[in-house]
C-alpha positions in Angstrom: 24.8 -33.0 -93.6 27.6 -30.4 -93.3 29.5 -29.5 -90.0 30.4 -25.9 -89.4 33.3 -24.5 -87.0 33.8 -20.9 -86.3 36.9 -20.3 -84.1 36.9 -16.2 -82.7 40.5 -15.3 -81.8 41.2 -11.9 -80.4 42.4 -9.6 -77.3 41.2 -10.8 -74.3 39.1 -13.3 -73.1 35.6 -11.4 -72.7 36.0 -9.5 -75.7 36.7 -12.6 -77.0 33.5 -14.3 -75.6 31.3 -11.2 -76.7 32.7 -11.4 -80.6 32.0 -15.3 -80.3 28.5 -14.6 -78.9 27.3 -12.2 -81.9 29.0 -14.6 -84.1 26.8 -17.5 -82.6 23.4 -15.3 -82.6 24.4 -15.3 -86.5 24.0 -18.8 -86.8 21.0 -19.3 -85.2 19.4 -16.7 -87.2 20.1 -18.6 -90.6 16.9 -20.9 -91.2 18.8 -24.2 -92.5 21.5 -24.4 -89.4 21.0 -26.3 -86.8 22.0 -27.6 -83.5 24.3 -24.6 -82.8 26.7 -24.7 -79.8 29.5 -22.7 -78.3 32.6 -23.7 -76.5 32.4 -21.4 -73.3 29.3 -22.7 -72.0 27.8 -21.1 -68.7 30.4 -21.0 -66.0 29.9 -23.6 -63.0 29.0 -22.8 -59.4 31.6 -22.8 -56.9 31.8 -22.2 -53.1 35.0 -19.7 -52.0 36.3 -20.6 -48.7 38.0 -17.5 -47.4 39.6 -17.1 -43.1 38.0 -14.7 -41.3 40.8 -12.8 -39.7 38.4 -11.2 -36.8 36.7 -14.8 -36.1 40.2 -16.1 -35.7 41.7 -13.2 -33.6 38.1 -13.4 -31.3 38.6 -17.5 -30.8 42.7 -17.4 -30.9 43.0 -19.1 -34.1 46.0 -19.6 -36.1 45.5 -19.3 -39.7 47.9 -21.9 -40.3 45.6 -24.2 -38.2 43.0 -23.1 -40.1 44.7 -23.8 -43.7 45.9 -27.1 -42.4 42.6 -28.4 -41.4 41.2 -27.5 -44.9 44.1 -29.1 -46.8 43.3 -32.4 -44.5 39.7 -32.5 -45.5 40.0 -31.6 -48.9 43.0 -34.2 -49.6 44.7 -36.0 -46.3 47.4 -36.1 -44.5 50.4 -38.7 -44.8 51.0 -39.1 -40.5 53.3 -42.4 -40.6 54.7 -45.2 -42.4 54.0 -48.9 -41.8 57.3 -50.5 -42.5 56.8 -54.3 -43.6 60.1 -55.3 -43.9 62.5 -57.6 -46.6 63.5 -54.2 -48.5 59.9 -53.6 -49.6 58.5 -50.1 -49.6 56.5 -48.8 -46.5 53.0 -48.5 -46.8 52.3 -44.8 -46.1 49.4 -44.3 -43.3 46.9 -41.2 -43.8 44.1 -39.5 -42.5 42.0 -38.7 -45.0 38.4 -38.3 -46.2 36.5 -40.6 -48.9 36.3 -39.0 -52.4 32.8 -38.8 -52.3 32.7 -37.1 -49.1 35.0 -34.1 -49.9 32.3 -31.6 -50.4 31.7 -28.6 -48.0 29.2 -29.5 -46.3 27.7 -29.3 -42.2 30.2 -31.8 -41.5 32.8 -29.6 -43.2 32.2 -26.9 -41.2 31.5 -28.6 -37.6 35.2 -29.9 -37.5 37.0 -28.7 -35.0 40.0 -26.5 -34.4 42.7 -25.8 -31.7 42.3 -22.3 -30.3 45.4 -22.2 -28.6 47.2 -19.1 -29.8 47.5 -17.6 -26.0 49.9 -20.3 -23.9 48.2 -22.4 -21.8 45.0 -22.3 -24.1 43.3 -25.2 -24.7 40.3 -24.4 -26.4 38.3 -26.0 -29.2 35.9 -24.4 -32.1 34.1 -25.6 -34.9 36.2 -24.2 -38.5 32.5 -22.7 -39.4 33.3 -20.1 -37.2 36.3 -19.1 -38.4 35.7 -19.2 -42.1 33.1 -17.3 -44.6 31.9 -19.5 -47.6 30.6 -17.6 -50.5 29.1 -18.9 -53.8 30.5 -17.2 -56.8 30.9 -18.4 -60.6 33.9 -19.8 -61.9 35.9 -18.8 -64.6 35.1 -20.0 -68.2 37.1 -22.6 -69.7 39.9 -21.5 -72.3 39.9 -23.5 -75.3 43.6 -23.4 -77.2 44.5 -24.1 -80.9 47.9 -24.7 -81.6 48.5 -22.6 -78.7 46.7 -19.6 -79.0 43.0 -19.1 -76.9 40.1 -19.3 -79.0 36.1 -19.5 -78.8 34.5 -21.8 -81.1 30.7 -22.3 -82.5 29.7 -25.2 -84.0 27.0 -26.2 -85.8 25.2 -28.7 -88.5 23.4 -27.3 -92.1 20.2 -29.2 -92.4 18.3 -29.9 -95.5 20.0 -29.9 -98.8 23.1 -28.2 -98.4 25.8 -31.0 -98.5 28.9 -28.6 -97.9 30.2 -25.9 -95.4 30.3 -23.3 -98.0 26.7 -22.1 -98.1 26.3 -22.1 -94.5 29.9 -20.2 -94.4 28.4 -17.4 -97.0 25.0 -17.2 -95.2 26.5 -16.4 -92.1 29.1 -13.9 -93.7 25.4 -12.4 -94.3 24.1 -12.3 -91.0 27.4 -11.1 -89.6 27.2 -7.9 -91.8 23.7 -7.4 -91.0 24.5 -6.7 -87.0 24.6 -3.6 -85.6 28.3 -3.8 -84.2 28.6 -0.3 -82.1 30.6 -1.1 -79.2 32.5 -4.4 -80.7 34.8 -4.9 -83.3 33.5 -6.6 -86.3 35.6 -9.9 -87.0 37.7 -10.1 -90.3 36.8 -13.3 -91.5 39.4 -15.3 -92.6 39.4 -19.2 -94.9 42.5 -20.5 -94.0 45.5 -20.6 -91.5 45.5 -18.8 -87.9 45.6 -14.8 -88.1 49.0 -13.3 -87.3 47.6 -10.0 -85.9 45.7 -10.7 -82.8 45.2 -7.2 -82.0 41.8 -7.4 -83.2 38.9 -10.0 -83.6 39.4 -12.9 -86.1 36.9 -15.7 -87.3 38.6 -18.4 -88.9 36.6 -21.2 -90.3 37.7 -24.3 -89.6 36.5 -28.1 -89.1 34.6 -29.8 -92.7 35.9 -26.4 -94.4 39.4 -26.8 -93.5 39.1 -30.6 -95.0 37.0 -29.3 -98.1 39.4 -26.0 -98.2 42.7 -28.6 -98.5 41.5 -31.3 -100.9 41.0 -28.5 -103.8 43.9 -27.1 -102.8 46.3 -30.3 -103.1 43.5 -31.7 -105.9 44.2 -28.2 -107.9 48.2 -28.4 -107.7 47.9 -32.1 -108.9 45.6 -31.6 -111.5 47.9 -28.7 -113.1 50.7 -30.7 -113.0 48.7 -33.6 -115.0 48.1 -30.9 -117.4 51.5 -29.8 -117.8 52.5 -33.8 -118.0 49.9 -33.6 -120.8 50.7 -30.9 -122.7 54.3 -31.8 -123.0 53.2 -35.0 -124.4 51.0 -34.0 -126.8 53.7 -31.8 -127.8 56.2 -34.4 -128.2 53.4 -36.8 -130.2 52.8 -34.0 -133.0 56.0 -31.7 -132.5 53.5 -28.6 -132.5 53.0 -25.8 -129.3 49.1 -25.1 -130.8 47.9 -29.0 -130.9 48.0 -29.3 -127.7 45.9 -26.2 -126.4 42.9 -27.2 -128.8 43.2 -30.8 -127.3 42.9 -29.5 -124.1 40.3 -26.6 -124.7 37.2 -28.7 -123.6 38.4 -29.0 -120.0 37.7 -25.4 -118.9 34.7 -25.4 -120.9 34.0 -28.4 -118.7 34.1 -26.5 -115.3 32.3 -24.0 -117.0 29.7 -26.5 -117.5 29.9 -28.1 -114.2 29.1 -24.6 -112.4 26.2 -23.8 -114.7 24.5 -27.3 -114.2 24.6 -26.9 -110.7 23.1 -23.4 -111.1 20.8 -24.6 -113.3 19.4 -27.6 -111.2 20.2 -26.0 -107.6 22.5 -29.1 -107.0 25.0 -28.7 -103.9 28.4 -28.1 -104.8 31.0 -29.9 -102.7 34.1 -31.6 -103.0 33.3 -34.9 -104.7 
C-alpha cells in the first residue's frame, strides 16, 4: 500500500486552508484512496476571560487585582523562601493550584477579590463579577516545512496500486475537474519547495519524494555505468561503433519493461 502527501503552500493562512480543502475533497473523490486526512483539523474550544471595566468601576476593582488573581490560579505565586541552611538552595514556597484543577470553573469564579480602590475600603467580591467568559474557537495549528507554513493531506491507495504515482495522476484529475471560481487553482509541482508564494502551490511529498530521489540518484549512476562501459568496450576492440551495438538492447529493455506492465496492468514502482 502507497502513502500519499499533498503539502498546499500559499498566501495566507485561510486561503491556504480553503486550497488544501478542495485539494482534500479530490482525494476523497478518487475510488481507490483511502483513509484521507488533513493537517488543520477542526479548531478546539476555548473560554476567553476578558475584565469588565464597568463591573470593576461599580465594585472598586483594580484591574491589576483582577489580573493578578488570574495569573495565581492559572499558575501560582512564589510568596517566600524556606532557607535550610549549609549553602544549599532555598526551597521556594508558593500558593498555587493542582494541575488538574486549573480549569475555569464555579470555583474559579467564586474567588474572591479586594475592592479597595476608594481609601478606607475594605470590601470583598467574587472575580465572577468582574469578569465576562466567552466561548470562542481557537486558532488552527500552523504546520511548517523547512520554515515556510503549509497544509498537508495525507492519504493511503488501496487495492493494487503499489506506488504514489497513480494516486498522484488520479488526483491531478479530480483537481482539474473542480469548478475553481473564487480560488486559485494550485500549480502542482514534483519536487523541491516553490519559490513564488504569491500564489497556491501543491507539492507532493512523503513515498513520492523517496520514489522521486531513488530514480533520480539510480538514473545518474546508471549513466555513469554506461559511460564506464562504453569506454571499455572501446578500449577492448579499439572501435567507437562496437560499443553502441553492444549496448543497443538496454533501451529496448526499458522499452520492454513499460509495455509488459501495460500489457499485464502490473504496478510500476521503484523496485
Amino acid at each position: 500500500m502507497a502513502t500519499l502527501l499533498a503539502e498546499v503552500y500559499g498566501p495566507g493562512g485561510e486561503t491556504r486552508r480553503k486550497v488544501a480543502a478542495k485539494v482534500e475533497a479530490a482525494f476523497r473523490s478518487v475510488p481507490f484512496i483511502v483513509d484521507v486526512d488533513n493537517s488543520w483539523g477542526q479548531p478546539a474550544r476555548r473560554l476567553r476571560t476578558t475584565v469588565s471595566t464597568d463591573n470593576a468601576e461599580f465594585f472598586h476593582v483594580e484591574e491589576s487585582d483582577v489580573f493578578d488573581t488570574i495569573a495565581i490560579l492559572n499558575g501560582g505565586k512564589t510568596v517566600g523562601y524556606s532557607h535550610r541552611g549549609g549553602g544549599r538552595q532555598p526551597i521556594p514556597i508558593r500558593i498555587e493550584r493542582k494541575k488538574g484543577e486549573r480549569t475555569l470553573d464555579e470555583r474559579f469564579l467564586t474567588t474572591p477579590i479586594p475592592a479597595n480602590v476608594l481609601p478606607g475600603d475594605r470590601g470583598v467580591v467574587e472575580l465572577g463579577d468582574v469578569v465576562r467568559v466567552a466561548p470562542e474557537r481557537a486558532s488552527f495549528p500552523v504546520f511548517r516545512h523547512n520554515g515556510r507554513a503549509v497544509e498537508m493531506v495525507t492519504a493511503e491507495l488501496a487495492g493494487s496500486f503499489e506506488a504514489p504515482l497513480y494516486g498522484m495522476l488520479a488526483v491531478s484529475k479530480a483537481i482539474d475537474a473542480q469548478d475553481w471560481t473564487g480560488l486559485q487553482k494550485p500549480a502542482i509541482s514534483l519536487h523541491g519547495q516553490p519559490e513564488d508564494e504569491s500564489r497556491p502551490t501543491l507539492l507532493w511529498d512523503g513515498e513520492w519524494e523517496v520514489t522521486w530521489v531513488t530514480f533520480r540518484d539510480m538514473g545518474a549512476a546508471f549513466g555513469v555505468a554506461l559511460l564506464g562501459i562504453y569506454i571499455l568496450v572501446v578500449a577492448q576492440f579499439g572501435s567507437f561503433k562496437v560499443p553502441v551495438v553492444i549496448l543497443t538492447p538496454i533501451p529496448l529493455t526499458f522499452i520492454g519493461i513499460l509495455g509488459g506492465h501495460w500489457l499485464f496492468g502490473a504496478p510500476f514502482t521503484a523496485t
